[in-house]
C-alpha positions as CSV (number, residue, x, y, z in Angstrom):
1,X,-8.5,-7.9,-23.1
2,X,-9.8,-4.2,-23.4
3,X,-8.2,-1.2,-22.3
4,X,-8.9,0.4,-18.8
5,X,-6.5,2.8,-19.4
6,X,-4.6,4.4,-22.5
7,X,-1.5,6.8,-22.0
8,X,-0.6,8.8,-25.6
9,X,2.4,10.6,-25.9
10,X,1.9,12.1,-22.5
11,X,4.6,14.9,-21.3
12,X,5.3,16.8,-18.5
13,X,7.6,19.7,-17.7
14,X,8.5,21.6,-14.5
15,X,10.0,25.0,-16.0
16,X,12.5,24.1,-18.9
17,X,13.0,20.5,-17.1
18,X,11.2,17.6,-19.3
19,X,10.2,14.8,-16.3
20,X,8.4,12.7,-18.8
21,X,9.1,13.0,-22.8
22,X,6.0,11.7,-24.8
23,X,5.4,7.8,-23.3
24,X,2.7,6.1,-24.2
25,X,1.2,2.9,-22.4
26,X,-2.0,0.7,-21.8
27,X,-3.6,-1.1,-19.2
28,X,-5.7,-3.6,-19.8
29,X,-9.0,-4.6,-17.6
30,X,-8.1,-7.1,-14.5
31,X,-4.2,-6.3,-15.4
32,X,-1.5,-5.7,-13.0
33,X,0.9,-3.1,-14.8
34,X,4.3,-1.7,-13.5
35,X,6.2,0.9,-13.6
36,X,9.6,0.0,-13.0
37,X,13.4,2.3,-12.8
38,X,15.3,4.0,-10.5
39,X,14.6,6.8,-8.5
40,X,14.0,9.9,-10.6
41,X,13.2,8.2,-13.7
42,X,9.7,9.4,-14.3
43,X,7.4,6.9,-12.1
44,X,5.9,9.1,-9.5
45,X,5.1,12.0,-12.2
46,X,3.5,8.9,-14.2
47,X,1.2,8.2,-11.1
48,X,0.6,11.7,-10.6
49,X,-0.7,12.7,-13.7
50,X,-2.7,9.7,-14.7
51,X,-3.9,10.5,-10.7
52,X,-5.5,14.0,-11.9
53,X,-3.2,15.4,-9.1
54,X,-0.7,16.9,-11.7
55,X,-1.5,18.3,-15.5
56,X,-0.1,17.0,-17.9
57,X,1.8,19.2,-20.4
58,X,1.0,17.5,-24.0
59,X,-0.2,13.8,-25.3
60,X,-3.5,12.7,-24.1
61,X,-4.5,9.6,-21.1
62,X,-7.8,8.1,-21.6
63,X,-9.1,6.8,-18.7
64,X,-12.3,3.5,-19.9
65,X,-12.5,6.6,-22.3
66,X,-12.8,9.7,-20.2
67,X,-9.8,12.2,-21.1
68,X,-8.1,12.8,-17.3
69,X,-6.9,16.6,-18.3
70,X,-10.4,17.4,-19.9
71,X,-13.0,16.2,-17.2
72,X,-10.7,15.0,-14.0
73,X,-13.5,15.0,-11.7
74,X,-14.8,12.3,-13.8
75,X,-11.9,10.3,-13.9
76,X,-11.5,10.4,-10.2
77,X,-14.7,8.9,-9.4
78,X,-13.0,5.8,-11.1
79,X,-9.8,5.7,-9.5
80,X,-7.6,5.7,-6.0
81,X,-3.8,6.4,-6.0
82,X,-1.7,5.1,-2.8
83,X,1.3,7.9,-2.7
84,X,4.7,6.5,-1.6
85,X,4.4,8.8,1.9
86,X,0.7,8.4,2.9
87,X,-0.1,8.4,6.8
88,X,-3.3,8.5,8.6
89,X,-4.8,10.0,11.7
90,X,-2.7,8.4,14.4
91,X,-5.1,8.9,17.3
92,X,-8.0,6.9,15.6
93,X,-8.0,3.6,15.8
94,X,-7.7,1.3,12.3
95,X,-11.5,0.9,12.1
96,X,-12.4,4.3,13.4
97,X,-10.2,5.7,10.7
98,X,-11.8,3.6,7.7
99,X,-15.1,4.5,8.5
100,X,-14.0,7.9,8.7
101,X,-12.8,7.3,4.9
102,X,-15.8,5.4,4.0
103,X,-18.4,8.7,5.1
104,X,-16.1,11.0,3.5
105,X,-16.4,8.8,0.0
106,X,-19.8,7.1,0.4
107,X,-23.0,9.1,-0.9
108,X,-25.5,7.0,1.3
109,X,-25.4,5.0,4.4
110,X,-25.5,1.8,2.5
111,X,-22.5,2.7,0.3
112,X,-20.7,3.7,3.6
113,X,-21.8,0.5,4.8
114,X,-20.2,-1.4,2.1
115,X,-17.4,0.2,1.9
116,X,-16.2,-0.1,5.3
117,X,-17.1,-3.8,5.2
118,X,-14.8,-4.4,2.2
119,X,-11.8,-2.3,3.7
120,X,-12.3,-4.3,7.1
121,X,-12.3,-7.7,5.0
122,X,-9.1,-6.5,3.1
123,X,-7.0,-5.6,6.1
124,X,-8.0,-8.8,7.8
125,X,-5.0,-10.1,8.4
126,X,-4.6,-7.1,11.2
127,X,-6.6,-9.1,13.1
128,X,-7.7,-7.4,16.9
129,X,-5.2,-4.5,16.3
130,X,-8.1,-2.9,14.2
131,X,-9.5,-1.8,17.1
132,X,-6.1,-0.2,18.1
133,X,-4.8,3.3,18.1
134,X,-2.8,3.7,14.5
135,X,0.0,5.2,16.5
136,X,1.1,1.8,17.8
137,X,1.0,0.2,14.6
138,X,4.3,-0.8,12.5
139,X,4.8,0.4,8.9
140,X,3.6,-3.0,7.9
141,X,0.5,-2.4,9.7
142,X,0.2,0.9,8.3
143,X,0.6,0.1,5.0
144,X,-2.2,-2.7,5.1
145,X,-4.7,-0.1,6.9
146,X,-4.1,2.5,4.0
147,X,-4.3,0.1,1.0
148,X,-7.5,-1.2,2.5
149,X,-8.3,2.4,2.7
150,X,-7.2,3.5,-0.9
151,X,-9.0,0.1,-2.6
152,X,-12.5,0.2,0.0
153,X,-14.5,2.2,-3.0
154,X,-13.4,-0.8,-5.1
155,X,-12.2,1.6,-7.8
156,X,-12.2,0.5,-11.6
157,X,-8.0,1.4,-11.3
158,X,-5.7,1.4,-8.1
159,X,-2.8,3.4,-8.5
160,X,-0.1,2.0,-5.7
161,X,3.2,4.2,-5.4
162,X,5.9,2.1,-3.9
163,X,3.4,0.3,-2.1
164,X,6.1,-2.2,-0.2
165,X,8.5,0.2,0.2
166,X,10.5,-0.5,4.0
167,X,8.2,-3.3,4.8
168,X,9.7,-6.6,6.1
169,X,9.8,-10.1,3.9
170,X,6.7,-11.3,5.3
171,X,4.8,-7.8,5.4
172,X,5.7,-7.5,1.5
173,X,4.9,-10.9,0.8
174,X,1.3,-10.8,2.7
175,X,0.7,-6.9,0.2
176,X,2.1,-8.4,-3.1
177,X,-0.5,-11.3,-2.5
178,X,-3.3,-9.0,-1.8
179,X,-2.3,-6.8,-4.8
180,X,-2.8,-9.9,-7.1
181,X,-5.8,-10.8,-5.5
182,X,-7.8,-7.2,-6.7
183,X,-7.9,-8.4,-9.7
184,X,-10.1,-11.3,-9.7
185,X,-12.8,-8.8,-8.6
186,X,-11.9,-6.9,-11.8
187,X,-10.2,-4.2,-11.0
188,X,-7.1,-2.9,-12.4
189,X,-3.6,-2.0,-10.8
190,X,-1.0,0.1,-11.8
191,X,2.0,0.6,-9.5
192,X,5.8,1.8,-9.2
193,X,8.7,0.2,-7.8
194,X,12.0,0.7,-7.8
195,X,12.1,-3.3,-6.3
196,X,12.2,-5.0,-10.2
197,X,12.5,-8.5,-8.3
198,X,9.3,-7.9,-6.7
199,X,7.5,-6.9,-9.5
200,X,8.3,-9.6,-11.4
201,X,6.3,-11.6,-9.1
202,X,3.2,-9.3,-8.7
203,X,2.8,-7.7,-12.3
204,X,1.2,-9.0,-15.3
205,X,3.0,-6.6,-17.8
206,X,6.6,-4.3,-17.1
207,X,7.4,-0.6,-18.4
208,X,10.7,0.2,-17.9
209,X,11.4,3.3,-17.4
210,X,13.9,6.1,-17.3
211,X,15.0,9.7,-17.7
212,X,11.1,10.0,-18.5
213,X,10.9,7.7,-21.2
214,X,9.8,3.7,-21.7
215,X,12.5,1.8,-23.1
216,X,10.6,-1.3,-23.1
217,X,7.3,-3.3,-22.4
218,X,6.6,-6.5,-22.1
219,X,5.3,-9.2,-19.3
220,X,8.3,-10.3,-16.9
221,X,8.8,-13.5,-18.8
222,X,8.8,-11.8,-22.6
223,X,11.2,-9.4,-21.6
224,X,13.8,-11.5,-19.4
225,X,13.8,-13.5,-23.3
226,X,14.5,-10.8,-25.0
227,X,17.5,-9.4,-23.3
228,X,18.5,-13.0,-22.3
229,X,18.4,-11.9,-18.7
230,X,17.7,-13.8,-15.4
231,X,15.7,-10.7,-13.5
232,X,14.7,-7.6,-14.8
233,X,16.9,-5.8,-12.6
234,X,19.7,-7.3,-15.2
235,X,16.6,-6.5,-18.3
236,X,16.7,-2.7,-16.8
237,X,20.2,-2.5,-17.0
238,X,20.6,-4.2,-20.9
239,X,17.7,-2.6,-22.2
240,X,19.1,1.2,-21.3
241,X,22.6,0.5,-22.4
242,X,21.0,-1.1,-25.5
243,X,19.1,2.5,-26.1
244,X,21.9,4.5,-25.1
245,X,24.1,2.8,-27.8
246,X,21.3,3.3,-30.1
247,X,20.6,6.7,-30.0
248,X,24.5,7.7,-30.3
């Protein structure tokens, strides 16, 4: 499997404060990768950079070969990033508000066309409240709308931050599925989560990740073998204390 996407040494500081200290990752083509720690450890900054939203400070992230720092615009006509906190225009209605999206990204009326076709298909599951007013719909809803909206390009990578974070058991159920399903068109996924039992359902490979560096990476299975674990919430825990011992 080749590389979509190729983090090297990558750091970032705000003033003297070092968020992230030299990690380096990959993400293969068609892979789902996550990002997983606490809160704090690094993940959003991660997202952010890789994103173009942020610089980063030193290292280098290749993105199917195009350096992110040195030609962003670039970058970002192959990517979409889902923040944690995203909202929409409340007094459009679901479909009204993609199509907004899907003028604002497309470059002809066919792309538009296409676009807002897919998104519609991908928030299905919304079923007649498409044609509602956003402002009635529940986070659940929401969150379906905008990851319809952040993947209706159909982007080489989607970059979800917390993207079931507050939704119910079935709402995060019906997302996670959807997630898995973007990659059998291709693309490739790369999200955060501070939930590690979720993501060992949804992700094909596991960083783990904290005080802004990768302890460990591995698929959920190879690493829950290593540290002789039965989740990785109990691999996050091992695998820090492991490095912590280490390093005294």
């Amino acid at each position: 499997m080749a590389n979509l996407l190729e983090l090297k040494n990558v750091r970032k500081l705000y003033g003297k404060k070092e968020a992230v200290k030299g990690i380096s990752f990959e993400v293969g083509e068609g892979e789902i990768f996550a990002l997983i720690g606490p809160n704090g450890a690094g993940k959003t900054t991660t997202l952010r950079m890789i994103s173009t939203l942020i610089e980063i400070n030193d290292g280098q992230i290749l993105l199917s070969g195009v350096d992110v720092k040195k030609n962003p615009a670039k970058a970002r006509e192959m990517l979409t990033y889902l923040p944690d906190e995203a909202g929409a225009y409340k007094n459009m209605t679901g479909v009204k508000y993609l199509k907004f999206m899907a003028e604002l990204c497309a470059n002809s009326p066919e792309e538009e066309k296409k676009s807002l076709e897919y998104a519609v298909s991908v928030c299905s599951s919304l079923g007649d409240a498409i044609n509602d007013k956003i402002k009635t719909y529940s986070k659940g809803m929401m969150r379906k709308l905008l990851i319809a909206r952040a993947v209706m390009t159909r982007p080489k990578l989607a970059i979800l931050d917390e993207p079931t974070s507050g939704l119910d058991i079935i709402n995060g159920l019906e997302v996670r599925a959807f997630i898995k399903s973007l990659t059998q068109t291709g693309m490739s996924v790369l999200l955060s989560s501070h939930n590690m039992l979720e993501i060992d359902y949804v992700s094909d490979r596991v960083g783990i990740i904290d005080k802004g560096l990768i302890y460990a990476i591995g698929s959920p299975k190879e690493l829950k073998e290593k540290y002789d674990a039965q989740n990785l919430e109990e691999v996050f825990v091992r695998c820090v204390k492991e490095a912590e011992n280490n390093a005294i």
